[in-house]
N, C-alpha and C positions, 0 to 999 in steps of 0.2 A: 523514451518516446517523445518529450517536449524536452525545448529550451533548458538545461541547466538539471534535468531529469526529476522535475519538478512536477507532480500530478496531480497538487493542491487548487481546490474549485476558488475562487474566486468569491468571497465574503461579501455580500451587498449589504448597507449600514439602515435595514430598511424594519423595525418591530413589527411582526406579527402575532397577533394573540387568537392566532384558529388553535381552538384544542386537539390536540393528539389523541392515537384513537387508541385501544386500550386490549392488548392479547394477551393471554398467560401464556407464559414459557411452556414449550411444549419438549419435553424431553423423550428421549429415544438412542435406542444402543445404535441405529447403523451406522456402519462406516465405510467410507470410501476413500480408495486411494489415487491419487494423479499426482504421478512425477511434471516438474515445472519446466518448460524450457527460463533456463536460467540466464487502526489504524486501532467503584461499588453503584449494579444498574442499580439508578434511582428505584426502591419499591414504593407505589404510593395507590393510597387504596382509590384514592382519586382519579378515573380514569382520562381526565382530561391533561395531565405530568407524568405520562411513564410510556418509555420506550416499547415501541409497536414492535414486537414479534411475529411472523408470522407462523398458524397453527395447522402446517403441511408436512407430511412424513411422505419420505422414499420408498420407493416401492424395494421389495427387496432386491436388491444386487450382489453382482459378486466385487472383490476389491479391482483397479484396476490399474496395471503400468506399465506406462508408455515412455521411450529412451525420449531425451528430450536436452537443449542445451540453453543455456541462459547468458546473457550479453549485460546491458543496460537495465532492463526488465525483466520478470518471472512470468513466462506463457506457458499457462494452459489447453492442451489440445482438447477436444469434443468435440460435439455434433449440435448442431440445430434444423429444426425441421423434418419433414415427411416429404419423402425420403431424407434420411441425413444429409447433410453437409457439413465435410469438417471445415474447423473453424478453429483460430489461435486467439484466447484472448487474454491481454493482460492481467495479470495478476494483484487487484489495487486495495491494500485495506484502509486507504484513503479517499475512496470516494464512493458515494451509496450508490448511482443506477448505473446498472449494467449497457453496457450500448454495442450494437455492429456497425459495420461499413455496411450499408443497404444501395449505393450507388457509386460504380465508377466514376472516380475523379482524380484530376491531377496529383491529388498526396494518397491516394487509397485503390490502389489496384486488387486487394485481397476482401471480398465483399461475398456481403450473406446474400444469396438471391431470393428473396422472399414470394416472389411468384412463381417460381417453383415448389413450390411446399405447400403441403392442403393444411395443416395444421396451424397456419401462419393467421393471427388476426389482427389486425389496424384498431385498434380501441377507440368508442369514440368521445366525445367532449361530456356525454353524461357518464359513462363508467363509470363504476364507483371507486376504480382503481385509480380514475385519473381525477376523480373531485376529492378525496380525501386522501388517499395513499402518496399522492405528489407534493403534500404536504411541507414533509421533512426535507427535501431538493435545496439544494442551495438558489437556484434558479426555480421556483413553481411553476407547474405546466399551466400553459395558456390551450385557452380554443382556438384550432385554424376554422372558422366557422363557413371559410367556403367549402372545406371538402369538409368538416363537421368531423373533423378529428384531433384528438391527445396531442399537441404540441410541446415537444419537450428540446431542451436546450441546455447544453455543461458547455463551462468554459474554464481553462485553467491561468494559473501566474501566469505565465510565459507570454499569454497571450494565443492562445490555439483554443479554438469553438469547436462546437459541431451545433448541428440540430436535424431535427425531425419528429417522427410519431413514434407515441408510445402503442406496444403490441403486447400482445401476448404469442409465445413458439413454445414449443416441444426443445430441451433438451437434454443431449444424449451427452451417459460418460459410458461406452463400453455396452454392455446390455442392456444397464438401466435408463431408460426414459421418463424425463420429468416434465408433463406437460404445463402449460397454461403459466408461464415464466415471464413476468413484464420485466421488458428491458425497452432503449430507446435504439428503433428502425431509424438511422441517420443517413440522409440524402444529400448532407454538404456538409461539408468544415473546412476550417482554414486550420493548418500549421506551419511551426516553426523548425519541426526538423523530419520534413516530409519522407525521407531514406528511410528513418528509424520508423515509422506510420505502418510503413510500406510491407511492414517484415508479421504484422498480425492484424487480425479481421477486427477486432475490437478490443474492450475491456469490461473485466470481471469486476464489478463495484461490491466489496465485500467487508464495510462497514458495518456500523450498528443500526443504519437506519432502519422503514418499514419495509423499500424495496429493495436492497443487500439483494446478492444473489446467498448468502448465507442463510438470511432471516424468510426467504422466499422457499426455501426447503428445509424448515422446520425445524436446522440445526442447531445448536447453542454451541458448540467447542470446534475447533480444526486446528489445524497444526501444521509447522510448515519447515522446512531445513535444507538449505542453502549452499551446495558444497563450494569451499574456497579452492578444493584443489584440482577439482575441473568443472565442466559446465552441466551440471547435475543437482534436480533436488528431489524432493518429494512434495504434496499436499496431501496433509490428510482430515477430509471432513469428516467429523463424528472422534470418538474418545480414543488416540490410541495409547494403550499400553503395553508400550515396550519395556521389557525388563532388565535390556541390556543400558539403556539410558538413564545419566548421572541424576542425581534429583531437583529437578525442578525449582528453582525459588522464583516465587510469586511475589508478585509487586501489584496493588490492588487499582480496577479503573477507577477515574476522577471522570462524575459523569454530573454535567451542569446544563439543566433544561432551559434555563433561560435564553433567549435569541437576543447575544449582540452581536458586535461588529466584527469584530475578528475570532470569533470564538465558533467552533466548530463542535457543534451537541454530539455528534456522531460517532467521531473517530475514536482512536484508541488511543485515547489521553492516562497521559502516569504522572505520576509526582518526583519530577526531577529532582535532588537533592546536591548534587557534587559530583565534581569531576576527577577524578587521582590521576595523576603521569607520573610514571615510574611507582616511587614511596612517598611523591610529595600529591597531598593534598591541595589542591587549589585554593588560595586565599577567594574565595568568592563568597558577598556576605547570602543567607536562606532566599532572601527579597528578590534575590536576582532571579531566580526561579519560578516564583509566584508570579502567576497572571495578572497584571490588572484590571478595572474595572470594564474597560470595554472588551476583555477577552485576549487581549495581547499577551503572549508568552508563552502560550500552552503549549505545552510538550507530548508529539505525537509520537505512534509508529506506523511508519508507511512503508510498506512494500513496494510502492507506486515510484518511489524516487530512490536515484541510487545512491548520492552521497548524505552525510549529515549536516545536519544545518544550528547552529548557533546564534541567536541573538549577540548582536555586538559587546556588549558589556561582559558576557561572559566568553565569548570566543575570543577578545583581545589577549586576555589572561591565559589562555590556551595556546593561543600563540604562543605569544612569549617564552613559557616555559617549555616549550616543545620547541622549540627553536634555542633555547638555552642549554637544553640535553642531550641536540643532538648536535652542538656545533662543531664536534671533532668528527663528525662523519657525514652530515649534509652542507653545502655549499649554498647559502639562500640567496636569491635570483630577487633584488626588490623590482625587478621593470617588468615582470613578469605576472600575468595572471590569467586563471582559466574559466572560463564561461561568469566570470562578471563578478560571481561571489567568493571564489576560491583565491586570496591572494598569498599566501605562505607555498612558494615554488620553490625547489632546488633543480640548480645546472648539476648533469651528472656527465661524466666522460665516458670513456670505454670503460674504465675499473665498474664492476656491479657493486649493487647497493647490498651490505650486509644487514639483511632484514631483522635479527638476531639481536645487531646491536642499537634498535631502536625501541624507547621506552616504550610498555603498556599503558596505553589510555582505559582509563575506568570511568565507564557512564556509572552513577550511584542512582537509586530509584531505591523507593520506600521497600525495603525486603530484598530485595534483588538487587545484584551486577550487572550488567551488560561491559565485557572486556575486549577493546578491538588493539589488535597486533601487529605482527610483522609486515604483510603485502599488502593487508588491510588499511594501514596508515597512508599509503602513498599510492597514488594515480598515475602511471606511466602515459603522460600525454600524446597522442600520437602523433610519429612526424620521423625525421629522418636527418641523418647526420651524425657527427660526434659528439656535440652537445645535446644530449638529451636533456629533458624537464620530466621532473615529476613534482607533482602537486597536493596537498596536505589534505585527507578525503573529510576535513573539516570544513564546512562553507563559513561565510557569514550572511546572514540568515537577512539582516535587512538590505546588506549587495542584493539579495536573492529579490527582494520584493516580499518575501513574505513575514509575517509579526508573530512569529513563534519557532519554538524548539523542532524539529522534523530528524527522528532517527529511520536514518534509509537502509535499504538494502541489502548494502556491502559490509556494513556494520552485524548483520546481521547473518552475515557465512559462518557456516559452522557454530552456527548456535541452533539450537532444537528452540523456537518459536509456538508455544502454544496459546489459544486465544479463550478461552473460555469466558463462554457472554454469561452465562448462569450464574455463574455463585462470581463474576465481575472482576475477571481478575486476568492475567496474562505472566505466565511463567518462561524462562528461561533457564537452559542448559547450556554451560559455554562449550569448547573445544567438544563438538561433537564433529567425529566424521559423515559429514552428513551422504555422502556415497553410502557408505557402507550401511547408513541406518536405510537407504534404501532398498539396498539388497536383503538386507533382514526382513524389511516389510513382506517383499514379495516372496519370501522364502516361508511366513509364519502364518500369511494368510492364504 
């Protein structure tokens, strides 16, 4: 969707000490299912240090699945408004508010029409949604006090905005409707890769914050799987258990209240450990992992962005060894490199790339693997000729602009992704076929 497929909000070096306001988790068996077009909670009896829940349950529904394909991004289909309107929105568990296209514009031709819709409301600058729930925003909502409404405003790395009023709408997955849902009604933005913009209405913000569209219907777990072998996945909010899937290992969230400067309270931070290629262990010393004091280092997981990103210190070493493994079978391209942060290329000819004979990368995280593979490793740049390029789906992370760890997307095929906010923890299943866990879904519900 942006520059470099980067979704990450934009850090401003600014302390605020407004207290956070204070929900009990509310637990509930429903579940729902949405196939995709193909980020330990602090407890503290202190209500002014612990992560805002929202205390709203689903009305009952049945599951639902809709054929769907995935590119760059993971879109979601649904509904907004009375009468519906469908609508595609990204898939992000790196950014907390939900937003549409509310106005035709040069990058955004696919838009919510909110005057159509009796369900639709403008909130205004006293809400209690938007003087204390806008809290958590990386950007806090302002008053437009001439029209006396919720002014809200994201922006990401890349350099891509939007802004406008925060609302509350009705929406729809299938039968079920969830009304009184604040997300940001956006009347302009600027971006960087206006084509990719073009292709969905908005974005799903499905962080930990207080306005999550996850935390906004009352859920605590969802789960998510990514097929590498075509453009197919599933979402599933609420608990599923499948019994056909490998088990689980749990790697526990790192969750740090304090507001600094590069440090993101919100997302789905894990405790990076080590990297393995092939049998070899990466000399990297523990330090390189650990955030420092201003927040720099953290190690997310974003569905919002497609490749992974590396802080420099530990991506050099990455390189290297992976350029050292595979030099009987990639050709590396030094004058070459892709969207800014990506510089480990190979020239490839007409022969194909035996995917087979390239080492496994191993993410380490406290309990759990994350293993990325064969088509996984390499980006077929696009273009034309006999020299092709393909590019190493490691970024580095300060090329990118950004001061921490980001595991994306594509790293993420074929693994069974589960999020569980409750008991603070996020599991993974590698080599799952994630097609086929879909067809089960819809086969057992």
């Amino acid at each position: 969707m942006f520059s470099l497929s980067i979704h990450l909000q934009i850090t401003f070096c600014i302390l605020i000490t407004i207290p956070l306001a204070f929900s009990r988790i509310i637990h509930t068996n429903q579940t729902l299912f949405f196939p995709l077009t193909a980020q330990n909670i602090h407890k503290d009896h202190n209500a002014s240090s612990t992560i805002f829940l929202q205390q709203r349950r689903l009305s009952s529904s049945p599951p639902i699945k809709i054929p769907f394909t995935h590119d760059v991004t993971l879109t979601v289909s649904l509904t907004a408004g009375s009468p519906p309107q469908t609508i595609k929105m990204v898939l992000d568990t790196g950014s907390e508010l939900s937003w549409l296209h509310c106005r035709i514009t040069s990058t955004s031709t696919s838009i919510f029409d909110h005057a159509k819709s009796s369900s639709y409301t403008a909130l205004p600058c006293s809400s209690p949604v938007c003087t204390t729930q806008t809290q958590d925003l990386t950007v806090p909502a302002t008053c437009d006090k001439k029209a006396n409404l919720c002014h809200v405003a994201v922006s990401y790395a890349d350099g891509s905005s939007l802004d406008g009023n925060l609302a509350q709408e009705t929406f729809g997955f299938g039968s079920t409707r969830r009304p009184a849902t604040a997300f940001g009604c956006m009347d302009s933005s600027s971006s960087t890769t206006p084509e990719e913009d073009a292709k969905t209405t908005g974005l799903m913000g499905m962080n930990r914050g207080r306005l999550s569209f996850i935390n906004q219907m009352g859920l605590t777990k969802f789960s998510y799987c990514i097929s590498g072998s075509d453009s197919t996945g599933v979402l599933v909010l609420g608990d599923a258990r499948l019994p056909s899937l490998p088990p689980l290992k749990y790697t526990p969230l790192v969750t740090k209240l304090d507001r600094l400067p590069y440090w993101d309270r919100f997302a789905y931070t894990v405790q990076f450990q080590g990297i393995r290629v092939g049998s070899v262990m990466l000399p990297i010393p523990a330090s390189a992992f650990v955030p420092d004091h201003s927040g720099a280092g953290q190690t997310i997981l974003d569905s919002g962005t497609q490749f992974t990103f590396l802080l420099a210190p530990v991506y050099n070493v990455l390189k290297t060894e992976f350029t050292k493994q595979t030099k009987s079978v990639l050709i590396v391209d030094p004058g070459f490199v892709f969207q800014t942060a990506m510089d480990l290329c190979f020239r490839v000819g007409s022969t194909k790339i035996d995917f087979s004979k390239l080492p496994t990368v191993g993410l380490m995280f406290a309990g759990a693997e994350l293993t990325v593979s064969g088509q996984k490793l390499l980006y077929h740049v696009p273009g034309r000729g006999a020299d092709q390029k393909y590019c190493f789906t490691f970024g580095n992370s300060e090329l990118a602009g950004v001061e921490m760890f980001i595991v994306g997307n594509l790293h993420q095929q074929n693994v069974w992704m589960e999020y569980d906010i409750a008991q603070a923890k996020v599991g993974f299943a590698n080599d799952v076929k994630c097609n086929q866990a879909s067809q089960l879904l819809g086969s057992i519900l």
